[in-house]
Backbone atoms as SQL, in Angstrom:
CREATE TABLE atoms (id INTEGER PRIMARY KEY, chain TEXT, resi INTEGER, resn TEXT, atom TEXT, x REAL, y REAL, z REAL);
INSERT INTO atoms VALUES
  (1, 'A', 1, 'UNK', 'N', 6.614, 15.160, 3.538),
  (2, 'A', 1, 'UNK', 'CA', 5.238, 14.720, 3.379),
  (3, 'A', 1, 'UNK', 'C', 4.577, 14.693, 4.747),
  (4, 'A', 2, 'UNK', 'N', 3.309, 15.207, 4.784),
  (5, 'A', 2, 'UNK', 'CA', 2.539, 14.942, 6.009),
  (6, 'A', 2, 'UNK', 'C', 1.464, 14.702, 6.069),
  (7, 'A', 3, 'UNK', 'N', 1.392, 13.339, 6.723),
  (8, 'A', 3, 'UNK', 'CA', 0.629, 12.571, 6.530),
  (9, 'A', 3, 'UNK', 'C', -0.665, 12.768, 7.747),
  (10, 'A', 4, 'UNK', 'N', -1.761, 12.400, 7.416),
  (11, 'A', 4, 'UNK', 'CA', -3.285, 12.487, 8.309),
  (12, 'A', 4, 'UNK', 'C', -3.372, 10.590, 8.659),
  (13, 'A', 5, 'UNK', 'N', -3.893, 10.683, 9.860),
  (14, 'A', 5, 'UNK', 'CA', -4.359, 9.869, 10.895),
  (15, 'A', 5, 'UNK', 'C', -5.612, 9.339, 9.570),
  (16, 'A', 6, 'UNK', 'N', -5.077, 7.656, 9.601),
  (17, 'A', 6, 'UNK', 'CA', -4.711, 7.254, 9.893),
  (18, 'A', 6, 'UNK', 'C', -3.326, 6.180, 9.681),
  (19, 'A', 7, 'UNK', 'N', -2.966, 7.271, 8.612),
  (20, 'A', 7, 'UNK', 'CA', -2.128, 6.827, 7.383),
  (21, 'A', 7, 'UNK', 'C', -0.547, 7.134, 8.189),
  (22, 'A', 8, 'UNK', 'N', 0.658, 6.841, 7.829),
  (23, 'A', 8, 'UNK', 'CA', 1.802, 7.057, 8.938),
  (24, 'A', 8, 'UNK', 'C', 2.733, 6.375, 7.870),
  (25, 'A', 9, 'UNK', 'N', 3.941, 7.379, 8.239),
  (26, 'A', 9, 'UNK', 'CA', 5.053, 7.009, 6.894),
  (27, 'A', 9, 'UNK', 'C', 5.805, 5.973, 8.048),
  (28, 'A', 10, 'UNK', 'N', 6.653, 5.363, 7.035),
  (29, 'A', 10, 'UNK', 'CA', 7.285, 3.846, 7.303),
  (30, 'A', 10, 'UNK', 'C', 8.695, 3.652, 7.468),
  (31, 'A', 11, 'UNK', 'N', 8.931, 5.729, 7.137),
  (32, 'A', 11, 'UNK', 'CA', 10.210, 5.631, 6.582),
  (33, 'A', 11, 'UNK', 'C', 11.353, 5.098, 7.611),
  (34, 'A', 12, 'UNK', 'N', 10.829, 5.389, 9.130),
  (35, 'A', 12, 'UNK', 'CA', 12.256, 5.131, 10.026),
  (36, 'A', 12, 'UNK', 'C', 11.853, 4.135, 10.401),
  (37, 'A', 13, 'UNK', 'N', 11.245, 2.967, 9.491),
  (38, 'A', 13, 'UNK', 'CA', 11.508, 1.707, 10.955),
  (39, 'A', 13, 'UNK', 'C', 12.379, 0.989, 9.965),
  (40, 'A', 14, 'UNK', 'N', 12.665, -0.306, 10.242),
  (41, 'A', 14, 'UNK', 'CA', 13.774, -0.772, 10.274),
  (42, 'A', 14, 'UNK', 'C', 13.989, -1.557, 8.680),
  (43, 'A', 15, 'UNK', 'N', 15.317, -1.484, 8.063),
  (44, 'A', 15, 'UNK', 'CA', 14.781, -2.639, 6.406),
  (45, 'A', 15, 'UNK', 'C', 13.919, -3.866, 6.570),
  (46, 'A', 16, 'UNK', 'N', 14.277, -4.827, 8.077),
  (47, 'A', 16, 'UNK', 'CA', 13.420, -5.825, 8.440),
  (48, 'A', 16, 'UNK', 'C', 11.932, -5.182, 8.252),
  (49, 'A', 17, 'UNK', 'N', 11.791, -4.287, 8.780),
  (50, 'A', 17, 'UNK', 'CA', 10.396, -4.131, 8.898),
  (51, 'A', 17, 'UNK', 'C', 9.888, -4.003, 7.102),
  (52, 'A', 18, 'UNK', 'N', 10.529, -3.279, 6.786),
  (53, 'A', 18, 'UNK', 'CA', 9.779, -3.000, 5.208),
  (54, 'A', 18, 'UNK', 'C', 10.048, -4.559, 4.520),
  (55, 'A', 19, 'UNK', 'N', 10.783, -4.936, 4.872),
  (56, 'A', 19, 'UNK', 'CA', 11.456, -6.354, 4.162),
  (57, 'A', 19, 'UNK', 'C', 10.098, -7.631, 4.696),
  (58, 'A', 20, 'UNK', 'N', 9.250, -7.485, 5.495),
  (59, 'A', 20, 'UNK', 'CA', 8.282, -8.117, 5.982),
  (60, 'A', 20, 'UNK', 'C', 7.039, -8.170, 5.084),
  (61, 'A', 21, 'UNK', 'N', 6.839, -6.892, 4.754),
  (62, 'A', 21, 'UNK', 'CA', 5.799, -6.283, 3.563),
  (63, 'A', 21, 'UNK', 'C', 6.108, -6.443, 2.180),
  (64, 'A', 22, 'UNK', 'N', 7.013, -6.729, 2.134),
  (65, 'A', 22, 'UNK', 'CA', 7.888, -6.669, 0.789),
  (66, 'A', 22, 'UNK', 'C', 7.596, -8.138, 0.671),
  (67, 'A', 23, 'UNK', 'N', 7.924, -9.262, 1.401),
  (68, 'A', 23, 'UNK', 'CA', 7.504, -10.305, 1.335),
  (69, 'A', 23, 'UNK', 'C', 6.455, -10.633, 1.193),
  (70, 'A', 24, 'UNK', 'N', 5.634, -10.628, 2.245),
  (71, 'A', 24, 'UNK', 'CA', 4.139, -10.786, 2.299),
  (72, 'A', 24, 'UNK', 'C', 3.584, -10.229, 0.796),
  (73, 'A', 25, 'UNK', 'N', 3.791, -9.062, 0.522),
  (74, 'A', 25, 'UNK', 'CA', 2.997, -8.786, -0.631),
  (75, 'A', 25, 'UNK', 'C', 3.335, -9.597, -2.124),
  (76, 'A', 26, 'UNK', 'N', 4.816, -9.982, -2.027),
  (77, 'A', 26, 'UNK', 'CA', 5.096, -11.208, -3.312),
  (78, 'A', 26, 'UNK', 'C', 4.666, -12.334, -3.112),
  (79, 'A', 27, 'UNK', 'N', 4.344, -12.607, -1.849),
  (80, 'A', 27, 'UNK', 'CA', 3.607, -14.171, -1.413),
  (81, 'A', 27, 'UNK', 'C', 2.606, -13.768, -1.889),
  (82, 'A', 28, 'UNK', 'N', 1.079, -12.739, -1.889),
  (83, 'A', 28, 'UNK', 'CA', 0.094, -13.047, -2.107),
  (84, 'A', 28, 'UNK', 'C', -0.070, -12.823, -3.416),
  (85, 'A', 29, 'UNK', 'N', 0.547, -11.760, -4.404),
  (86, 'A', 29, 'UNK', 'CA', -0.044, -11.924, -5.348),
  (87, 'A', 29, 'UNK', 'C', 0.284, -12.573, -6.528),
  (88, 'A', 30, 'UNK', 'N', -1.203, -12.992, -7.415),
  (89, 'A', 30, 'UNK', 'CA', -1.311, -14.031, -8.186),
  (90, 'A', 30, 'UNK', 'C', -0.326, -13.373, -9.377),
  (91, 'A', 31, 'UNK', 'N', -0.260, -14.268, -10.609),
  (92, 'A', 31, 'UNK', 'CA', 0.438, -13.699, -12.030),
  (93, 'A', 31, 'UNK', 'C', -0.439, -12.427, -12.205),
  (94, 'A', 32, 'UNK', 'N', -2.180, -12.666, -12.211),
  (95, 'A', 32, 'UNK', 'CA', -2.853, -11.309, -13.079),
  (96, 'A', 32, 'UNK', 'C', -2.846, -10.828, -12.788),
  (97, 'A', 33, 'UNK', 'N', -2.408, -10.008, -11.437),
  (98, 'A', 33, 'UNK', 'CA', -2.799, -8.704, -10.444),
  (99, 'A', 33, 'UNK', 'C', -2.128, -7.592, -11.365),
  (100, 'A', 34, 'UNK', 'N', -2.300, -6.334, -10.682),
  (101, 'A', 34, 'UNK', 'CA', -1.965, -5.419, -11.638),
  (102, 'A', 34, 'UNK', 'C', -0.224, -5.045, -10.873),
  (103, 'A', 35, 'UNK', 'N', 0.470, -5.599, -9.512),
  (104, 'A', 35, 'UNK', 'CA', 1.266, -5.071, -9.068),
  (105, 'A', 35, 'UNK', 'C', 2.255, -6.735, -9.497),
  (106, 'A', 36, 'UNK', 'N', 1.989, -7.434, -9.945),
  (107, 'A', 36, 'UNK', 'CA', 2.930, -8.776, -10.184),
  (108, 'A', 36, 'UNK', 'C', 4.232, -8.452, -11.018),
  (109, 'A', 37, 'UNK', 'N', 5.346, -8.361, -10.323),
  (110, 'A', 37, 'UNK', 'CA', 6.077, -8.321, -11.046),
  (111, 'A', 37, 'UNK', 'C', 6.831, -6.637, -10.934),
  (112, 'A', 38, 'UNK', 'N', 5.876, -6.132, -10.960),
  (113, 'A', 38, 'UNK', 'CA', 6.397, -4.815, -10.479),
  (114, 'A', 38, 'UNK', 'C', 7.252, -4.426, -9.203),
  (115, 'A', 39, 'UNK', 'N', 8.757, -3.624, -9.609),
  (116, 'A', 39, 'UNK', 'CA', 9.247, -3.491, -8.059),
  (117, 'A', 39, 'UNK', 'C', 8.460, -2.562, -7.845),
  (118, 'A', 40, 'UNK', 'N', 8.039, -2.463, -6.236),
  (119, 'A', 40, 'UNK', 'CA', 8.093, -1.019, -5.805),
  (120, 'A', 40, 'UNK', 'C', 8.472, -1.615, -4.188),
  (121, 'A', 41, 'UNK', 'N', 8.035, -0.472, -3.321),
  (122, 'A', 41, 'UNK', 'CA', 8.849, -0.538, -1.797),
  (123, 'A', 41, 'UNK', 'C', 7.716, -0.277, -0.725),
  (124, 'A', 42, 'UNK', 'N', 7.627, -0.091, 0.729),
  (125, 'A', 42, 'UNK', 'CA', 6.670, 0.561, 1.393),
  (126, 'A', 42, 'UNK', 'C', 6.988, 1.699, 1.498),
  (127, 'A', 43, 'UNK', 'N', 5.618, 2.690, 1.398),
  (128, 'A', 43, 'UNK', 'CA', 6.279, 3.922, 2.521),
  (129, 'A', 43, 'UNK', 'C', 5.668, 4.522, 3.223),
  (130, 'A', 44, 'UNK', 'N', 4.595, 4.133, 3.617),
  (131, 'A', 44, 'UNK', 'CA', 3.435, 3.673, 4.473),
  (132, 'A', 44, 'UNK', 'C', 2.230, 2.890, 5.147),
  (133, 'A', 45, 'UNK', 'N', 1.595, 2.909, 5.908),
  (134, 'A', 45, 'UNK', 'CA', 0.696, 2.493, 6.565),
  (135, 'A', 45, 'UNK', 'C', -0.660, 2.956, 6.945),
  (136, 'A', 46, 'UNK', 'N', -1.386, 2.687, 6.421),
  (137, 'A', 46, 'UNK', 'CA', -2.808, 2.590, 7.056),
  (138, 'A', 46, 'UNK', 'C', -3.932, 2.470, 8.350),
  (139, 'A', 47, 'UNK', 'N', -5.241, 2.315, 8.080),
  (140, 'A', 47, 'UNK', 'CA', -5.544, 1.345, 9.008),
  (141, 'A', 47, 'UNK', 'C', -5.620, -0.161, 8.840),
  (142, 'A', 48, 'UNK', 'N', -6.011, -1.347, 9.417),
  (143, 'A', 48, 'UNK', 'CA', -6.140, -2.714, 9.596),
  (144, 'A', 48, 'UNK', 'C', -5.283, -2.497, 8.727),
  (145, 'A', 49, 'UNK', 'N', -4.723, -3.082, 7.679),
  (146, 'A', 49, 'UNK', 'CA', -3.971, -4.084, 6.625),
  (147, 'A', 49, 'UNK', 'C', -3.483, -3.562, 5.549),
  (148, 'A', 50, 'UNK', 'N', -3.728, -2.349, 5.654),
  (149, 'A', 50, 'UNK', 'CA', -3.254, -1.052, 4.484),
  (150, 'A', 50, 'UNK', 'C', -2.222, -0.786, 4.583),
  (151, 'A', 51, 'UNK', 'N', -1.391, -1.217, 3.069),
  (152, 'A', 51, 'UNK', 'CA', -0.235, -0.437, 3.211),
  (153, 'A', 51, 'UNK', 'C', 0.105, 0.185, 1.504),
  (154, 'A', 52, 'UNK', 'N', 0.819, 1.290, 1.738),
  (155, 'A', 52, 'UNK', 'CA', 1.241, 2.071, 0.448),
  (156, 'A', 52, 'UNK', 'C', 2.581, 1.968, 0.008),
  (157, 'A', 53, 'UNK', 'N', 2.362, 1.526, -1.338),
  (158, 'A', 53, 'UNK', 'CA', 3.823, 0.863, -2.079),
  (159, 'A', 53, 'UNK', 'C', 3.503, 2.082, -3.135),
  (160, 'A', 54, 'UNK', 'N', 5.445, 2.331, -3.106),
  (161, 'A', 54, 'UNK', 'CA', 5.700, 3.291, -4.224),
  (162, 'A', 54, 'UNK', 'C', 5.957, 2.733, -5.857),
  (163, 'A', 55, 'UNK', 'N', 6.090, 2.701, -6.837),
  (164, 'A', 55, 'UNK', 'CA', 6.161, 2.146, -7.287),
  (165, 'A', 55, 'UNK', 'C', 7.793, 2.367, -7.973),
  (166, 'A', 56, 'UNK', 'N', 8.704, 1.653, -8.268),
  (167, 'A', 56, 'UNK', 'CA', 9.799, 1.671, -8.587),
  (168, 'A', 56, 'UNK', 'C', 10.447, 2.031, -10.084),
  (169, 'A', 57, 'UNK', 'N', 9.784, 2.133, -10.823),
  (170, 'A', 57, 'UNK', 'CA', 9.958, 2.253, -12.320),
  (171, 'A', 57, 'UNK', 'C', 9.542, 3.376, -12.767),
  (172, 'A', 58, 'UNK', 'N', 10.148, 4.500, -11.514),
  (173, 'A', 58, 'UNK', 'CA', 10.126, 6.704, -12.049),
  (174, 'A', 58, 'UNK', 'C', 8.536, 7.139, -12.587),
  (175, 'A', 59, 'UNK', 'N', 7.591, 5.974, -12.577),
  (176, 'A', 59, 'UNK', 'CA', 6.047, 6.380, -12.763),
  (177, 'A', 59, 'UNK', 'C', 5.421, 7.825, -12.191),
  (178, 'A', 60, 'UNK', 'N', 5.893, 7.434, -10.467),
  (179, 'A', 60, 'UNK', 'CA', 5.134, 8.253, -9.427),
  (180, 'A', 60, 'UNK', 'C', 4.013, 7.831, -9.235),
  (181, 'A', 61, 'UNK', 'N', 3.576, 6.398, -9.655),
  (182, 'A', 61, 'UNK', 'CA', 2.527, 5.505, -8.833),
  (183, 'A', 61, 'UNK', 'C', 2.411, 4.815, -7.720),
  (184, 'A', 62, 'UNK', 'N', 1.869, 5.048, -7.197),
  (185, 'A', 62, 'UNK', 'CA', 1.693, 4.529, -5.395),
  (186, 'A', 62, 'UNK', 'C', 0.217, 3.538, -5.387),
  (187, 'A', 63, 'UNK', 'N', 0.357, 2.691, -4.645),
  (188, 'A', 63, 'UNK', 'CA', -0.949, 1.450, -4.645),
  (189, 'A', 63, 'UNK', 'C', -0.939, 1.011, -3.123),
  (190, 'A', 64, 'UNK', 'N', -2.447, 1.664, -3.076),
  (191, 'A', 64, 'UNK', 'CA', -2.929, 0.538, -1.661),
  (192, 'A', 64, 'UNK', 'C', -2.755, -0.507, -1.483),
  (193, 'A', 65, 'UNK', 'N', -2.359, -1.564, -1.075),
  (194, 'A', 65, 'UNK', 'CA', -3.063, -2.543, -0.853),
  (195, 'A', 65, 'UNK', 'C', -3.505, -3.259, 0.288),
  (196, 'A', 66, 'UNK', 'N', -4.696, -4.158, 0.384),
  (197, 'A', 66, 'UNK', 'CA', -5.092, -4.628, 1.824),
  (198, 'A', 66, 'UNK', 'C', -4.569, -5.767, 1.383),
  (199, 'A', 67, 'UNK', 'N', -3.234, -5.878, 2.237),
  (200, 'A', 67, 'UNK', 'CA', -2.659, -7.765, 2.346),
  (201, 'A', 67, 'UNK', 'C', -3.993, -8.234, 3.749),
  (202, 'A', 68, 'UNK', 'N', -3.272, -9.512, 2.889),
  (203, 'A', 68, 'UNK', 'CA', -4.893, -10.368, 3.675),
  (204, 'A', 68, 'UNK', 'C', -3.626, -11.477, 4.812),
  (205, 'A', 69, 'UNK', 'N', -2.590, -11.370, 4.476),
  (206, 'A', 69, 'UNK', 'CA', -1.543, -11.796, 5.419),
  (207, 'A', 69, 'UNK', 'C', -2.074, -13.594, 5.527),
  (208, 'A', 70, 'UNK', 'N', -2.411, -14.131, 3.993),
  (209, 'A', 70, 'UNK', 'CA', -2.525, -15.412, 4.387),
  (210, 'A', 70, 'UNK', 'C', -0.961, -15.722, 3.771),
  (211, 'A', 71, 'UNK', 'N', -1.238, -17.257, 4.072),
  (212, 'A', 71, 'UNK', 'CA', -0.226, -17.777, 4.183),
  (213, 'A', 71, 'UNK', 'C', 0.677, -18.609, 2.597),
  (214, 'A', 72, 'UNK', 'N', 0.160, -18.013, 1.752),
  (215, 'A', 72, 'UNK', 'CA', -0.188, -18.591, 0.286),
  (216, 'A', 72, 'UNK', 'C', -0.456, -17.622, -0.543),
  (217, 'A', 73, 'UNK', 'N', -0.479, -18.105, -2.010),
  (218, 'A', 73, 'UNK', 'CA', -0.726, -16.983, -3.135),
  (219, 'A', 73, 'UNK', 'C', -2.264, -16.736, -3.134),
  (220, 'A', 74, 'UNK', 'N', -2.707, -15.578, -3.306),
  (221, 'A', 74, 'UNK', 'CA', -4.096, -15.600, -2.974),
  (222, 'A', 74, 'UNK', 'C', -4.932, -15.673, -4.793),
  (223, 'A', 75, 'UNK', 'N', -5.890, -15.254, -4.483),
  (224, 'A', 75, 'UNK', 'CA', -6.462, -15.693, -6.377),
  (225, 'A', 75, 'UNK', 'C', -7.602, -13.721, -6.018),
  (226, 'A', 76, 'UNK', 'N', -7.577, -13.751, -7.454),
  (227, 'A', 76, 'UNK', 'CA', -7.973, -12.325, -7.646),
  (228, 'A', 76, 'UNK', 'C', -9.759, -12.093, -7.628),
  (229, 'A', 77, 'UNK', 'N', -9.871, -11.301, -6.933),
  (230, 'A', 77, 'UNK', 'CA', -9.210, -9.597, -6.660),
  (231, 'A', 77, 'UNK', 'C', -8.205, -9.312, -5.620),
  (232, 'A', 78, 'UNK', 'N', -8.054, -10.859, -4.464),
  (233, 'A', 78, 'UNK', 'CA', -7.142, -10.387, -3.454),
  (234, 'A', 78, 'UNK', 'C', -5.674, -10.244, -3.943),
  (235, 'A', 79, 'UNK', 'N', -4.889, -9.322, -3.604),
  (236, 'A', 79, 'UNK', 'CA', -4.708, -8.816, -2.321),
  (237, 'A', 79, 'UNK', 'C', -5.695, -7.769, -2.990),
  (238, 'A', 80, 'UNK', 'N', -6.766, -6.612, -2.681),
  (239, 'A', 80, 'UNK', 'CA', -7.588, -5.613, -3.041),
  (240, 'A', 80, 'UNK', 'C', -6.460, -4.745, -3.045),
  (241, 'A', 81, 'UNK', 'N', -6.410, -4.016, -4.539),
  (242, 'A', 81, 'UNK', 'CA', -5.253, -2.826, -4.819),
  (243, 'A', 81, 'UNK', 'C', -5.844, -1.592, -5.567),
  (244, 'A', 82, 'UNK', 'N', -5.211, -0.655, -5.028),
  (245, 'A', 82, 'UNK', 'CA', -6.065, 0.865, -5.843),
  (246, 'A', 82, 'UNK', 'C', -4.867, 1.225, -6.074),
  (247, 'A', 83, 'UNK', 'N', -4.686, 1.377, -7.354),
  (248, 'A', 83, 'UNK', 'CA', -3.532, 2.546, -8.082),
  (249, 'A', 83, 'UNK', 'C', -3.444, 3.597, -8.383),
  (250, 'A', 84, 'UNK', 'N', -2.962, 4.621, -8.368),
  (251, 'A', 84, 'UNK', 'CA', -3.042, 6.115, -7.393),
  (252, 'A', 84, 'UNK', 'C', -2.170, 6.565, -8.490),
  (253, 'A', 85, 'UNK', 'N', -2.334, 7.626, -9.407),
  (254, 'A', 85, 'UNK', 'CA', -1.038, 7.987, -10.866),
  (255, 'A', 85, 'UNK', 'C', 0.062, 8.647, -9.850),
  (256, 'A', 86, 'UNK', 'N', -0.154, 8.992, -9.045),
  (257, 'A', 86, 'UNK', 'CA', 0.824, 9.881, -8.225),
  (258, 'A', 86, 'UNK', 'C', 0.303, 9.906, -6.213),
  (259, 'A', 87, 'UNK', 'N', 1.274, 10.696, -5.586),
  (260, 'A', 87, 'UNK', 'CA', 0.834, 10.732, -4.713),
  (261, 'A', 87, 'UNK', 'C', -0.416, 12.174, -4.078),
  (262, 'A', 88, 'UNK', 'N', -0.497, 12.908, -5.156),
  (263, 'A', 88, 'UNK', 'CA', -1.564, 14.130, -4.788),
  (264, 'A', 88, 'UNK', 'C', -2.813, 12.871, -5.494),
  (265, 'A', 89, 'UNK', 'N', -3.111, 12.611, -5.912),
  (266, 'A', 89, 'UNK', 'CA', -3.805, 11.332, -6.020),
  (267, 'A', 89, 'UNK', 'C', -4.511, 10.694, -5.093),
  (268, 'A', 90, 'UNK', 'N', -3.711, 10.132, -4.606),
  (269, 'A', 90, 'UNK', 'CA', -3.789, 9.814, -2.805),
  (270, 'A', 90, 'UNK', 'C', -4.024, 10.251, -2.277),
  (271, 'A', 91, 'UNK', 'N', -3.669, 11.217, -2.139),
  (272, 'A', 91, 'UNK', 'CA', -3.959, 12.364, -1.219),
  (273, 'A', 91, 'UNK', 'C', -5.556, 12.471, -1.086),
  (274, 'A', 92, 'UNK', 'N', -6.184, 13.100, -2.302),
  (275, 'A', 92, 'UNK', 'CA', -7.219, 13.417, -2.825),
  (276, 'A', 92, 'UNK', 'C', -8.411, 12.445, -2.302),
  (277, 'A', 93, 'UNK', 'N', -7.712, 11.116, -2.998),
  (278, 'A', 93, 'UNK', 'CA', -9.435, 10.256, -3.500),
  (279, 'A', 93, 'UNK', 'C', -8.718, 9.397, -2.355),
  (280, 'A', 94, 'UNK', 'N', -8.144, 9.099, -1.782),
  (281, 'A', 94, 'UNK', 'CA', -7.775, 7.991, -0.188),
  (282, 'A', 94, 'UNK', 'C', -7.446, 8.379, 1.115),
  (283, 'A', 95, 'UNK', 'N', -5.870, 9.651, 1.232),
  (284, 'A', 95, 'UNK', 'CA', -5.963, 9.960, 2.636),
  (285, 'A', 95, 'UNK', 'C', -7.009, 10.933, 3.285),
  (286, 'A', 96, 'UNK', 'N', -6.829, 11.584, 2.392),
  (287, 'A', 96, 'UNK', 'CA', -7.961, 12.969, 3.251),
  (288, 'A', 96, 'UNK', 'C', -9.241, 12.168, 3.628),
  (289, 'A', 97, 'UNK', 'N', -9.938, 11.406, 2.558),
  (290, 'A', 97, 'UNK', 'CA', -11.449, 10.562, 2.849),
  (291, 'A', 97, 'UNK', 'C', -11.591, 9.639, 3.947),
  (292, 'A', 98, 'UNK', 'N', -9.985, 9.160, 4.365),
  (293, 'A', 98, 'UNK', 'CA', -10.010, 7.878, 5.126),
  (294, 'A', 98, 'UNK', 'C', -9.949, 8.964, 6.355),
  (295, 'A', 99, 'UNK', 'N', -9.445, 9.940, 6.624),
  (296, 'A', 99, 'UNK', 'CA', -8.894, 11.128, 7.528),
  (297, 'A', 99, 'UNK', 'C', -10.426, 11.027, 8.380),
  (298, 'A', 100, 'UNK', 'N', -10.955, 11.920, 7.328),
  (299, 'A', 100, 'UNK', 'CA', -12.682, 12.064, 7.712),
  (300, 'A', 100, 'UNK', 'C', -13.402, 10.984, 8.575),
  (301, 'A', 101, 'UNK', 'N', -13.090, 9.885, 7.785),
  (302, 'A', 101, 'UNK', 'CA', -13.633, 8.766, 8.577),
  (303, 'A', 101, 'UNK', 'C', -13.025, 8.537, 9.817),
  (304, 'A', 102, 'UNK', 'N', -11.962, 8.790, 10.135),
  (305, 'A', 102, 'UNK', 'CA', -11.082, 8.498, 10.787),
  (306, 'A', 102, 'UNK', 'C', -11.627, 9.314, 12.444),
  (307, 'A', 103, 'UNK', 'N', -11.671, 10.848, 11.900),
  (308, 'A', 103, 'UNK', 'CA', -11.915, 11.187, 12.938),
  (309, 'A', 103, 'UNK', 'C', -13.497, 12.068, 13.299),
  (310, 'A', 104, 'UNK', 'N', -14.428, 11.137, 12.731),
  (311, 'A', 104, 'UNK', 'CA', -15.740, 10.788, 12.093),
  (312, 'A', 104, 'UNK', 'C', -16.515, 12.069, 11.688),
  (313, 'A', 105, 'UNK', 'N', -16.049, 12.684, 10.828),
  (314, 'A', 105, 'UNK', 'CA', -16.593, 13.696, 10.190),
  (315, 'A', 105, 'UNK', 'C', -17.341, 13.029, 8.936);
């Protein structure tokens, strides 16, 4: 996979590191969110607070989300999540658009 600025795969840093996100994101979200309960993993990064979870249950759904990195369960719409059916998905309607912005086209 190759990824556009400002998006960056997650894959070689460390289980601590994914194990950080993995946390944080079961701390914030509430019962109704649409990712509660669902495994999935990181396997990337964004800009500010963006990160991309795969989803674990052979879907091929991947979800933004902006953790808000408080310290507590947050109440909805936070954490803000976009669900993506796949990753050409992503591709499409999030990295390439954020790309643009990115490097201000």
């Amino acid at each position: 996979m190759y990824w556009l600025d400002p998006w960056w795969s997650t894959e070689n840093h460390s289980p601590e590191f994914h194990q950080i996100f993995l946390k944080q994101l079961h701390l914030e979200l509430p019962p109704d969110h649409a990712l509660f309960g669902i495994p999935v993993r990181l396997i990337a990064r964004g800009d500010s607070d963006d990160a991309l979870f795969q989803f674990l249950d052979g879907s091929g759904k991947v979800a933004v989300v902006h953790l808000t990195w408080a310290k507590s369960q947050e109440r909805l719409p936070w954490p803000v999540t976009t669900v993506f059916s796949n990753m050409q998905e992503f591709i499409e309607k999030r990295m390439v658009p954020d790309h643009k912005e990115f490097i201000g086209e």
